[in-house]
N, C-alpha and C positions, 0 to 999 in steps of 0.2 A: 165668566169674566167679561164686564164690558171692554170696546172696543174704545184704543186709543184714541184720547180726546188731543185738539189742536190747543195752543197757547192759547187762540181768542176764544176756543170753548170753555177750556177752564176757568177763564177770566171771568166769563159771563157765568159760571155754575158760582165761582167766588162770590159776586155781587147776589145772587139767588139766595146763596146761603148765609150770607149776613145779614140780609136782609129779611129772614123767617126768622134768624137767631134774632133779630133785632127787634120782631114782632111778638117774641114768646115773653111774657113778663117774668115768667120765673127764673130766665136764664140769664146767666150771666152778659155785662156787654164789654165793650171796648177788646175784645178777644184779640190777640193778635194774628194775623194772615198766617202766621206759620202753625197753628195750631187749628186754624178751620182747614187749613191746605191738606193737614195729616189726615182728617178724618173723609174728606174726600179719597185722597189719595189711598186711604186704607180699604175704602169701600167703590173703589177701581171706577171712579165718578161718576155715580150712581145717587145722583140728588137724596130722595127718599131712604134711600140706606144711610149715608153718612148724616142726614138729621135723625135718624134712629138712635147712630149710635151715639150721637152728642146728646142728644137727650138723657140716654142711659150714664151716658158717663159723666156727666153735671146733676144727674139724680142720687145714682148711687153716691156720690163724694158728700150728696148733703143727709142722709141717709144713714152716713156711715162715721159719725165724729170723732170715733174711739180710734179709727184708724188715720185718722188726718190731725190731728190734737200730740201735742206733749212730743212733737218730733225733733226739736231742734238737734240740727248732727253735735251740738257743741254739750249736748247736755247728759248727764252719765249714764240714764235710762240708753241713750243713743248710742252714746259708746262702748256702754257693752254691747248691745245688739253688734256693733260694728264690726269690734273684736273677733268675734270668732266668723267670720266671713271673709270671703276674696269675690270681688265681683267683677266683670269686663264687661263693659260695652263696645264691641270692636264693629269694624266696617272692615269685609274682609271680600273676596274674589267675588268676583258671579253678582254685584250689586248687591249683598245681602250686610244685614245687622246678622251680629253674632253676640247673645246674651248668655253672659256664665254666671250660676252663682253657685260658689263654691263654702261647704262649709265644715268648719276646722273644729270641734268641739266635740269631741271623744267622751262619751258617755251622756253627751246631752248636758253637763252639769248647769251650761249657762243659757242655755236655747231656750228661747219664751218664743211660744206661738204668737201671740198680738204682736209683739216686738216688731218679729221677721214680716208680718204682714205690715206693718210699718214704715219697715224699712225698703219695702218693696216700694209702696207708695213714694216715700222721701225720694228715692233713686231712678225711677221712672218718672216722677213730675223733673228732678233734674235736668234728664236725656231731652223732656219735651219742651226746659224754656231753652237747650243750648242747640242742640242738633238742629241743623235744617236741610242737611243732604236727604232726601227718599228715595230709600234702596228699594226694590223688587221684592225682599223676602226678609223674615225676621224666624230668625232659628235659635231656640232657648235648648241651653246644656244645665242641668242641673245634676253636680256633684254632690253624693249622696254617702258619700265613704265611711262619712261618722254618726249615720243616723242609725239608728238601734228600735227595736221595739217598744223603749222607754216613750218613744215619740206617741205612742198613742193614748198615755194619759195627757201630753200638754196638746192635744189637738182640742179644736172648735171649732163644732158642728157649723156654728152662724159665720165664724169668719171666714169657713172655707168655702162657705154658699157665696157669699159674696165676692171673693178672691176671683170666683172660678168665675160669677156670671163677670164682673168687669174683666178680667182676660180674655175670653171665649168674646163676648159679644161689644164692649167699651168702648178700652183702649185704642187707639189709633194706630198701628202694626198692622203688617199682613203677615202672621204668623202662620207658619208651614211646617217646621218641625219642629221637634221637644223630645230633646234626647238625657232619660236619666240615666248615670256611668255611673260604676262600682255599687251596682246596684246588688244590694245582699242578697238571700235566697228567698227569704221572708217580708221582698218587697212587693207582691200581692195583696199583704196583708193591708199595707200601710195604703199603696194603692184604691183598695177596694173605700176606702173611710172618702177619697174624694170621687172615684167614680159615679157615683149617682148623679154629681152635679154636671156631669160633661156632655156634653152630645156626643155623637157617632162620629160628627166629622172631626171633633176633638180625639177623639181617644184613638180615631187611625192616626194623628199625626204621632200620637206617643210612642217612642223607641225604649228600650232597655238594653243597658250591656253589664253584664257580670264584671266585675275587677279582672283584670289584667288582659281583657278581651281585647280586639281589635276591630270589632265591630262598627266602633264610629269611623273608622277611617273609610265606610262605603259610602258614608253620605257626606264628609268634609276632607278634605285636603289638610294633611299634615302643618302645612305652610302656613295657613288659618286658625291651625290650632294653639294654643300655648303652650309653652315647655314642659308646662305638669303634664300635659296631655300628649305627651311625642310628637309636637307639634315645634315648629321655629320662629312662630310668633309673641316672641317675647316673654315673661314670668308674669304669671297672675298673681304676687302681689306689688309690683309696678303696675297694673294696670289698674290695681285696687287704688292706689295711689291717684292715677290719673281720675278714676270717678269720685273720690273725696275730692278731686282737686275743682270737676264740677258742681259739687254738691256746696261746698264751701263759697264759690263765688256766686252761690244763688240763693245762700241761706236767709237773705231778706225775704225772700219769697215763701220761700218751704217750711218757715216754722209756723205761717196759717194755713186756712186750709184751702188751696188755691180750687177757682174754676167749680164752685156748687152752685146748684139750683138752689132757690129761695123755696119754702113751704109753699105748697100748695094744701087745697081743701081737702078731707082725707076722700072722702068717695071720689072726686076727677083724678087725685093720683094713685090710687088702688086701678081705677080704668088703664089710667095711660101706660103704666108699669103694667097692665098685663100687655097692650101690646104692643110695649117695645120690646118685653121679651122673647118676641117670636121674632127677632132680627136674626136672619144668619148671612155669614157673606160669604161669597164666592171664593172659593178656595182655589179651583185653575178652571 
């Protein structure tokens, strides 16, 4: 992890970094500071690193249109995806984000894969035009109670390569742990369908806890938890509530597809996408 940077270092890494984003033609401009600041701040100010990871993640989104297209939260394709979800975006002890997605849909009947990969999108570009507190860690709980075996006919192969490289290498986060709970016994299986795409420093941060375990309570505090989760922080679906309540006052924005690179020639982006693939960032 680089060493803390002073307010006039960061200032001056800010103006650096505008200033290459402002030099690349394919990229996008007029960004706003709180969304170059994330990707600094995710890549612990480390110049070279965080124009990696903006490159990739203004690459992938133009890349990727099937998952940025046809999202509006207000339209029924959205709202069923919605439905059978609970999701929290919390700020909880220790300067950390605490991401839950929780889902409610017993036999799979209404779960569409691209959907959920959508809605992921929708819900994360939300967090990054409202938030502007940056916490020290970003720790993802994925609630797994209703997923079945069925899940392996609605999976894809392509969107989960892409899912995993924009999580792992993207996003703007400093993601440290990923904890899946009520996790069946046959969730190796389901596991093993995205593992290939992960690194090594991904797949240590991944946790499992069996249903009725107590195992998550060695890495989070009850207090941070929510009340599905033996925790006193509130019900996950008021908090569902509170993240439609962001997603609704930024719907102008999120029903295109924010923040892409322009085409490039096919052989220089075949190039440059191999290596920004090789970006990893400092974990501690």
């Amino acid at each position: 992890m680089a060493e803390k940077k002073s307010q006039e270092e960061i200032e001056k890494l800010m103006v650096q970094f505008r200033e290459w984003i402002n030099s690349q033609p394919h990229l996008p401009k007029d960004l706003e500071d709180r969304l170059l600041m994330r990707f600094l701040h995710s890549c612990y100010y480390d110049l070279e690193k965080a124009k990696s990871a903006a490159e990739l993640f203004f690459s992938i989104r133009a890349a990727s249109p099937d998952l940025l297209k046809d999202r509006d939260p207000s339209s029924p394709q959205m709202q069923k995806a919605l439905k059978i979800v609970n999701l929290a975006q919390l700020r909880v002890a220790g300067k950390r984000n605490l991401w839950i997605w929780q889902l409610n849909d017993p036999g799979l009947e209404n779960f569409d894969y691209l959907q959920d990969a959508r809605l992921f999108f929708l819900t994360t570009d939300a967090w990054l035009l409202n938030e502007e507190v940056l916490e020290e860690e970003d720790i993802v709980i994925m609630d797994v109670k209703d997923v079945t075996l069925k899940i392996l006919a609605k999976f894809n192969l392509s969107i989960a390569r892409t899912l995993s490289k924009y999580q792992q290498d993207a996003i703007p986060i400093r993601l440290k742990q990923v904890h899946v709970i009520n996790a069946p016994s046959f969730i190796d299986k389901i596991f093993g369908l995205v593992k290939p795409f992960l690194k090594q420093g991904m797949t240590d941060m991944i946790h499992f806890h069996s249903p009725k375990s107590e195992t998550l309570y060695k890495y989070l505090n009850k207090e941070d938890l929510p009340e599905d989760y033996g925790g006193s922080n509130g019900k996950m679906e008021d908090h569902m509530k509170e993240v439609m309540e962001v997603i609704m006052s930024k719907r102008e924005f999120l029903t295109e597809n924010l923040w892409k690179a322009e085409k490039k020639s096919k052989n220089k982006a075949s190039k440059e996408a191999k290596e920004t693939s090789f970006r990893s960032l400092d974990i501690d």
